[in-house]
Every structure is written in C-alpha cells, then in structure tokens.
C-alpha positions in Angstrom: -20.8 113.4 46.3 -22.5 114.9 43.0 -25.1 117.5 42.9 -27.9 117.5 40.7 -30.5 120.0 39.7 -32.5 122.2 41.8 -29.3 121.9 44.5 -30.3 122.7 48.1 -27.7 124.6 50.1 -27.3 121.1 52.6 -26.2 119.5 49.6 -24.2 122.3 48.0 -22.4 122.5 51.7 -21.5 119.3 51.8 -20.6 118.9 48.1 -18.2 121.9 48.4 -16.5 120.3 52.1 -15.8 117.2 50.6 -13.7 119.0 47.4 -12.2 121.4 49.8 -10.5 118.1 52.1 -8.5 116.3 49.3 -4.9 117.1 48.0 -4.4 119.6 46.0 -3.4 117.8 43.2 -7.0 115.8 43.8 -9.2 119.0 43.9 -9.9 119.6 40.2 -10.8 115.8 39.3 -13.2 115.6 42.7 -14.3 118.9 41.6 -15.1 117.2 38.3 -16.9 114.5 39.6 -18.7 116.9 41.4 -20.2 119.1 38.9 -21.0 116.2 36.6 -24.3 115.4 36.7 -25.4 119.5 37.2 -23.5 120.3 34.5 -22.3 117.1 32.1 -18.7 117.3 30.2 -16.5 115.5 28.5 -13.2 117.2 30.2 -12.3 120.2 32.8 -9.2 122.7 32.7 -8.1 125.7 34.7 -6.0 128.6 34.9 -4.6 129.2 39.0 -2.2 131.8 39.8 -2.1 130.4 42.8 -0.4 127.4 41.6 3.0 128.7 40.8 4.5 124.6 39.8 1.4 123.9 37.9 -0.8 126.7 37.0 -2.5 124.7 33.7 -4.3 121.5 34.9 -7.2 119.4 32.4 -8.8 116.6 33.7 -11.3 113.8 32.4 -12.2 111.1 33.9 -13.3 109.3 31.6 -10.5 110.2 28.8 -13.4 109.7 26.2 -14.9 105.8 27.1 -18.1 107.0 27.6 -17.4 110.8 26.9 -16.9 110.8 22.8 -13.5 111.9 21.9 -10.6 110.2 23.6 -7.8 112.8 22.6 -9.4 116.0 23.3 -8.1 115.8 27.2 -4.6 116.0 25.6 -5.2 119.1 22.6 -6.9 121.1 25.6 -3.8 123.6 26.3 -3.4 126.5 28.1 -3.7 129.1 25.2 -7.3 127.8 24.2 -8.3 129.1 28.3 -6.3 132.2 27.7 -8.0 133.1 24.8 -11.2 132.6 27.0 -10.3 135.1 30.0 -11.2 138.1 28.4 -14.9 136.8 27.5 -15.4 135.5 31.1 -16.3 138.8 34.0 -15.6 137.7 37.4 -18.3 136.4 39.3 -20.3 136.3 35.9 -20.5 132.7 34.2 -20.3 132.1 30.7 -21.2 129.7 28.4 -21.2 129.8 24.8 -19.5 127.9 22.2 -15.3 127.9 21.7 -12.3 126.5 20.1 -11.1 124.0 22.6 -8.5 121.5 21.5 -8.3 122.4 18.0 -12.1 122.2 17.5 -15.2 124.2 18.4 -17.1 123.0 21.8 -19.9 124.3 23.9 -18.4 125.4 27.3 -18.9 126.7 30.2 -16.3 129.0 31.8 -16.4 130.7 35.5 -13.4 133.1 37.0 -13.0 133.4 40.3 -14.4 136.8 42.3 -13.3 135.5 45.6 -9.1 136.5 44.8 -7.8 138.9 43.9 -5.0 137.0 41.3 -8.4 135.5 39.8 -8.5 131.9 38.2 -10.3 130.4 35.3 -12.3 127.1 35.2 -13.5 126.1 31.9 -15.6 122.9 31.7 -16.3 121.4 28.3 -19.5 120.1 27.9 -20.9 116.9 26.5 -24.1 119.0 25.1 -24.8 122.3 23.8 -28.4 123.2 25.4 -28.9 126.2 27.8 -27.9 126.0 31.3 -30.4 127.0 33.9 -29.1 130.1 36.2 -29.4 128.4 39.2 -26.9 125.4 38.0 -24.1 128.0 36.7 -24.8 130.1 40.1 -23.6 126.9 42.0 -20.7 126.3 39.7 -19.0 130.0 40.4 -20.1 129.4 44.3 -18.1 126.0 44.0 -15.0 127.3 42.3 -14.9 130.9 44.2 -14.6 128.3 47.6 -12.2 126.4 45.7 -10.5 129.2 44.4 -10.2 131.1 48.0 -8.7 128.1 50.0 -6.2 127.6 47.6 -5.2 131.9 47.7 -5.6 131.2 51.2 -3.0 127.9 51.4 -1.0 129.6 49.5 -0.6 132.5 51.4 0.0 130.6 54.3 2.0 128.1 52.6 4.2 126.0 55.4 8.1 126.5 54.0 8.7 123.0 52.2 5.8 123.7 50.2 6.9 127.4 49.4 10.1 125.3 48.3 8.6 123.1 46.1 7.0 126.0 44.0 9.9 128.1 43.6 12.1 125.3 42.7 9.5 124.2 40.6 9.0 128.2 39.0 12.6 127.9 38.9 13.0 125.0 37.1 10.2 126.1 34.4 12.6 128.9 34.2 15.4 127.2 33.5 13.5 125.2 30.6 12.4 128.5 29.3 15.8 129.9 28.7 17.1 126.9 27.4 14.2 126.9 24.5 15.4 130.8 24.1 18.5 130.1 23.6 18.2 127.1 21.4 16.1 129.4 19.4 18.4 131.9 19.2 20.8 129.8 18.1 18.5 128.8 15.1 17.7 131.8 13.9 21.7 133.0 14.2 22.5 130.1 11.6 19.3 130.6 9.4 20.7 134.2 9.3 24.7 133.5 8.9 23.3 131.0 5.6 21.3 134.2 4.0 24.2 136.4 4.7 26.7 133.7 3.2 28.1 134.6 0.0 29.6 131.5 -0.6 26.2 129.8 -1.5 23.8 130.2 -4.3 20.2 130.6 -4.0 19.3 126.4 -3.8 22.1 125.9 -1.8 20.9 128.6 0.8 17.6 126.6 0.9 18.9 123.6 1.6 21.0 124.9 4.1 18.8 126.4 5.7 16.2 123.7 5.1 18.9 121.5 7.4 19.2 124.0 10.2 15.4 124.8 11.0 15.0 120.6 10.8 18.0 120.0 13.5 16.6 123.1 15.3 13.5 121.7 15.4 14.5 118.2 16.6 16.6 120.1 19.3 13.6 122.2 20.6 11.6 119.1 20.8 14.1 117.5 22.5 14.1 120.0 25.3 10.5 120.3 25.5 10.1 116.8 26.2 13.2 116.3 28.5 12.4 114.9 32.2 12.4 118.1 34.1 14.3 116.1 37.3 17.6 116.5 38.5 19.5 114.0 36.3 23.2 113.9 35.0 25.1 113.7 32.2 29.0 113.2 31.1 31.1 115.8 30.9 32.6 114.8 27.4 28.3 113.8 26.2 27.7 117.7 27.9 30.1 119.0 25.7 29.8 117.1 22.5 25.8 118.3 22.8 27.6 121.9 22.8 29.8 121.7 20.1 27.2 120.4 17.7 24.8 123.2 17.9 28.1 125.8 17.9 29.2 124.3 14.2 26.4 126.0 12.3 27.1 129.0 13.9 30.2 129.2 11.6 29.7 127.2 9.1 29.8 129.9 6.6 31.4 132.0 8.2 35.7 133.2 8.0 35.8 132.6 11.6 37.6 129.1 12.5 35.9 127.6 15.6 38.7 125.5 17.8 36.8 122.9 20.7 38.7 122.2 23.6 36.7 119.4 25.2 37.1 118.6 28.7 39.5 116.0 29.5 37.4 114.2 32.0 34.3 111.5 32.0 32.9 113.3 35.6 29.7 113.2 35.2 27.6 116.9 35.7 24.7 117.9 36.5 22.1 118.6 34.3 21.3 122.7 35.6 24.8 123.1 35.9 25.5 121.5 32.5 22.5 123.3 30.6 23.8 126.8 32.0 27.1 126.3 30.2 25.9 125.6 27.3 23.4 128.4 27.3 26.0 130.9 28.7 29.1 129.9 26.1 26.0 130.2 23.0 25.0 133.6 24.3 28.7 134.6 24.6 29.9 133.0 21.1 27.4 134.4 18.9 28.4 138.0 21.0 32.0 137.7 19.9 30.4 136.5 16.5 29.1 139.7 15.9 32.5 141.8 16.9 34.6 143.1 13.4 37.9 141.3 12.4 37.8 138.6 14.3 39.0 135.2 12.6 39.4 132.6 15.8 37.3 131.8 18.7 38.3 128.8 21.0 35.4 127.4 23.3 36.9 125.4 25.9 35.2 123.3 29.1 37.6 122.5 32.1 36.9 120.9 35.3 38.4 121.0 39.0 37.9 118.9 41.8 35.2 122.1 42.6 34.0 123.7 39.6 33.7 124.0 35.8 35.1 126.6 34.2 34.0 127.2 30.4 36.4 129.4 28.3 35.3 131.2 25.2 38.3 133.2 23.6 38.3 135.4 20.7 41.1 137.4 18.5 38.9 140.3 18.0 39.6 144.1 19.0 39.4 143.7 22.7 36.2 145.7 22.8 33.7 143.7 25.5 32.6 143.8 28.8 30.5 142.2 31.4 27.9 144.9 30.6 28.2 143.4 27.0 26.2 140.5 28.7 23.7 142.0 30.8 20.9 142.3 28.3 20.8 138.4 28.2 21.2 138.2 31.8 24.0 135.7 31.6 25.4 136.9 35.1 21.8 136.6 36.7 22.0 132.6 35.2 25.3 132.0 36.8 24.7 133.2 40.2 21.5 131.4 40.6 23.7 128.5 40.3 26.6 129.8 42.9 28.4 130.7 39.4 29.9 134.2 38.0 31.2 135.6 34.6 34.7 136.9 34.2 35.7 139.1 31.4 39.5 139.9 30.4 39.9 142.0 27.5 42.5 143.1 25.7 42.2 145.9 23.2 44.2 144.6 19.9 44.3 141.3 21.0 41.0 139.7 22.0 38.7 139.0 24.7 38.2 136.2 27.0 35.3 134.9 29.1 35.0 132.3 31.5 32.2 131.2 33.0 33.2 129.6 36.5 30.0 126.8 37.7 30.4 125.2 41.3 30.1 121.3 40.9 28.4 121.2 44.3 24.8 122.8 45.0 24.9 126.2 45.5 24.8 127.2 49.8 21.2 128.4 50.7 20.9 131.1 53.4 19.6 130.1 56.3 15.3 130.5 56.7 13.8 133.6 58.7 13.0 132.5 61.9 9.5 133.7 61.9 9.1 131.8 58.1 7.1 128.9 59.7 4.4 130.6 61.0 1.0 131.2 59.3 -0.4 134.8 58.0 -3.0 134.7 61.5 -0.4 133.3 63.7 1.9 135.9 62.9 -0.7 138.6 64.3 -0.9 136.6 67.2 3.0 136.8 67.9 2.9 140.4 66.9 0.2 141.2 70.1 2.0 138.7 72.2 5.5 139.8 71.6 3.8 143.6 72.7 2.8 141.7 76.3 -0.9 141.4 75.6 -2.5 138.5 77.2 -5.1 136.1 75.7 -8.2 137.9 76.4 -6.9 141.4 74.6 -5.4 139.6 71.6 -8.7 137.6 71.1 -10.8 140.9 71.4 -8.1 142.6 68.7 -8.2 140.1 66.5 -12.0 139.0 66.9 -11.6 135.8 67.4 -12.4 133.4 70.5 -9.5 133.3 73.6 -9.6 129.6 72.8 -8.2 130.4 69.5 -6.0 131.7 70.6 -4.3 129.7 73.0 -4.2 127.5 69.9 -2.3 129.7 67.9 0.3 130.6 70.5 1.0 126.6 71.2 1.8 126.4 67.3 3.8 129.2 67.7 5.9 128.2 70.4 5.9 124.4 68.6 7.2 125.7 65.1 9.7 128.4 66.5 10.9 125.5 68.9 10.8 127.7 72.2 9.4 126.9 75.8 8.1 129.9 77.0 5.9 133.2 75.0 9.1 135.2 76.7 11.1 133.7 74.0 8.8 133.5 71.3 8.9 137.9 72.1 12.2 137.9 71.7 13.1 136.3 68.4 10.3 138.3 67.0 12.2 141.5 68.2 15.7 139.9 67.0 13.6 139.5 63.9 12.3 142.9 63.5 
C-alpha cells in the first residue's frame, strides 16, 4: 500500500507490516513504493551495516519513464550517501539540496536511531518544496522499523545465511586485494620508468603513458569481473601473470626467467587470483633487495596443489616476516595455502607459495550455532532445570512462548528429550 498525507497510525501500521514481510532483497523497492506518494522521488539509496554482502542498494522504479532522468539510478554511488552521513543526526530527518549522481538534487535523508550500527536512507526527490513535519516523522518511523528488523535478522541470522554474508564479505575481500595489488603493481612500473636511466625525458612519458593505460585496462577488468566461482587454465592463469610481471623489469638490470606450468588443468579462479597476487607482492620484494640480477617465477602443479616459485640471486637476506606487512600468509591460509621461505645468505632466496587445488576443509559448526539470540536464553534456563513457568517469568514472556521456543530447540539441535538439549549445552560450555 502507499501512504499519503495526513497518515493515520491504521494506515502507517499496515504500510510498515506489509514492507516488513517481503525479502530482503524486496524491502527497499516496496519501501519505495511506499513512501511515494508522501514523499515523491525519482530514485532511493541506502547505507546498512547490517547488510554485510550488500551494504549500498539504489532503487527506482521507474528508471526515469515517468521520473525525468533515466541514468541517475546508475551515477547514485555509495560515496555521494557517505558524504551525506555526517549532515544527517539520528532520529532527525534532513532535507536540503545535494550532489547526488554527479549533479545537485533536493533530498531527503533519515538515519536510523533504532540500532546501534545506524543506516542511512536517502530518497531523491522529484521536487524541491518543503516537506511538512508530520510526512518526514513517518519516513524515520518507517525506516527505524525497517532498520531494527533487519539488526534484529541479522543478529539472529539462521547459519546458511551467516554463510552467504561472509563468503560474500569474503569475496569483496578478495576483489579488494586484487585491485591493491594490481595497483601496486602500476605504480612499481610508473616508478621503475622515472628511475630508469636508460630513457630520456619523452621516452619516460611514453612509457609511462603505456603503463598507467594497460593499468588502467587491467583495473577495469577486475572491477567488472563476475564475482562467481568460475575457472580458468592454468597456462591462460599464468600467461595473465607474466604480462603484468614484464613491466616490472623492463628497465631494469634484473633478467626475469617464466617457468609456465606444464599443464592445461584448469584452476580456480580464488586459488588462481591468490598466486598471482602472492608471486607480485613477493617479486617486487626481491625487486627491491641490492645486487640481485635474476629472479625466476615459476608455477607447478600436483595431482593436489599448486606450488608457485619465485627465486632470486640476491644476498639471501629475507624472511617470512619480510611478508607480513602485506599479509601474504593471512591470503594463503584463507585458501588452505602457506608460504615457505629458504634463504641463503650469498646465494639467494626462494619462496614458494603452496595452494590446495581442492576447497579448503571447514571446521565443523558449533552445536548451539542454529539457535536464535531468544532461544538461546531459553536453553540457558532450561539446561539450569527450570521449568516452563520460571523461565517464562525470567524472561517476561508468556509459558506458551515458551513451549515454542524449546520445540525449536529440540527440532534444530536434532534431540528427543530437554535432558539432551542440557547436555550439549554443557558439552558446549
């Protein structure tokens, strides 16, 4: 349903119920809908910490038809509502005009005072006249509910849904470093060509010029990369490698030798992405090492893992604390992997990166992991011997409730009896 002006608190009830029953992925355009005829916009976005695989979200219905300008739904990003957080007091709505999507627009923004992670909901409005204080009153009410069911699924999240949001944090993590590194990687060539003294000033520039355009083109390329499990060749995984190693030495004394993997087994793409990252990280490291003059990069596989190689004839000086500032171990063993270092003084240093082929074990879950933040309490007073009656009066709620919560309890911890449900709390303990 909508709401409209002079909203009665029937209406705003039901309004708010009917947002709070859809999918989560369905709350913010229902939301939308909602709000549209109180307040009229052209698009909504918000900020929600509790949303850990998708904390930006814009929405618009009508992607321009009828609201004006068809493109603004995809400028809207996430820096234009951070910029807006520190005008916005919880619990106070603003409205006011701001750069949204690379132009100015009149807005109105409400954070959440129901959490205590806050959240940000930012609707962009189709006109620029005064809101009355009763409409922006039922927009805060309408996004703190919103706002405190989601804190509230969240903290109760079931386990396949705490799953999906660290795999997906993970995975965002993963994308981050790569972008890092390929950045790093840029900036190591842009620097190697000013420091070259085999090129004069125009040939610097174009040089350079030719890095920061491939770097570029890379950096896109990973942006826009489907973030799903996919895999690539072995020999493609390395050949990706080796081309954004060559400008590392371009100019540079030290001859590069490749050592590409003699096998068309095809990888996956975390597990190829980590090598890379790891053998950049650990190449421009030896890079920066005195008297060195060779560094071979090599990738071999087994029937089990991949082991990448990267060898150098310098002084024999690293070690795997040499790494830990760019937390290549941390990489590794989020993917079952480690990082070896052999070094000899006078003779070099050599660092493989050892990457299972399989996915990585996971330990098993707690046994209490499926249980709710309130059913938890309940098995807490049950597991003590309490009956129905004392728990319901400790915890406030009805004995009916009760009796609820402790035949979920025994349903998700797969026991008969609240004898048993006691005791894998205590083995839990």
């Amino acid at each position: 349903m909508e709401l409209t002006g002079s909203v009665s608190a029937a209406s705003a009830l039901a309004a708010a119920s009917d947002v709070l029953r859809q999918p989560m992925g369905e709350i913010l355009p229902r939301l939308s809908a909602t709000l549209e005829r109180l307040v009229p916009h052209v698009a909504a976005a918000e900020l929600s910490p509790q949303c850990a695989h998708s904390p930006f979200k814009a929405y618009s219905k009508a992607y321009g038809k009828t609201h004006g300008d068809s493109s603004l739904l995809h400028r809207i990003t996430a820096a234009d509502l951070h910029r807006l957080v520190a005008s916005v007091a919880d619990g106070q709505p603003w409205q006011g005009t701001a750069r949204i999507g690379g132009a100015e627009h009149p807005v109105l923004a409400v954070a959440s005072d129901a959490t205590p992670r806050g959240a940000l909901l930012v609707l962009v409005r189709s006109e620029g006249s005064a809101l009355a204080a009763s409409d922006t009153a039922v927009v805060q009410a309408m996004w703190s509910l919103v706002t405190s069911h989601r804190d509230r699924l969240a903290t109760e999240a079931v386990p396949t849904t705490l799953a999906q949001s660290r795999a997906s944090a993970g995975e965002r993590a993963r994308v981050i470093a790569e972008l890092s590194e390929a950045h790093a990687t840029a900036l190591s060539g842009l620097l190697g060509v000013l420091r070259s003294r085999n090129l004069d000033d125009a040939g610097a520039r174009a040089t350079a010029v030719e890095l920061a355009v491939s770097a570029l083109l890379e950096l896109r390329a990973e942006t826009e990369r489907d973030r799903a499990v996919a895999e690539e060749p072995a020999g493609a995984a390395f050949a990706r490698l080796a081309d954004s190693l060559r400008p590392l030495v371009r100019h540079s004394p030290v001859r590069l030798e490749l050592g590409a993997p003699d096998s068309s087994r095809p990888l996956a793409s975390d597990v190829a992405h980590a090598a890379r990252a790891v053998v950049r990280v650990v190449l421009m490291t030896a890079l920066e090492q005195v008297e060195v003059g060779r560094v071979h990069v090599g990738w071999h596989l087994t029937e089990s893992e991949l082991r990448a190689t990267v060898r150098d004839d310098g002084p024999g000086s690293l070690s795997a604390c040499t790494f830990t500032p760019h937390r290549v171990g941390e990489r590794l063993a989020a993917l079952g992997g480690r990082l070896d270092v052999d070094a000899v003084p006078g003779w070099g240093t050599t660092v493989t990166a050892t990457i299972p082929l399989g996915a990585p074990e996971t330990a098993p879950a707690a046994p209490l992991g499926s249980l709710g933040a309130r059913e938890l309490e309940v098995l807490t007073y049950l597991a003590r011997g309490h009956r129905n009656r004392v728990i319901a009066e400790q915890l406030h709620i009805s004995e009916s409730t009760v009796k609820f919560h402790v035949a979920n309890i025994l349903t998700k911890l797969g026991v008969a009896s609240r004898g048993e449900a006691s005791a894998l709390f205590h083995a839990a303990a």
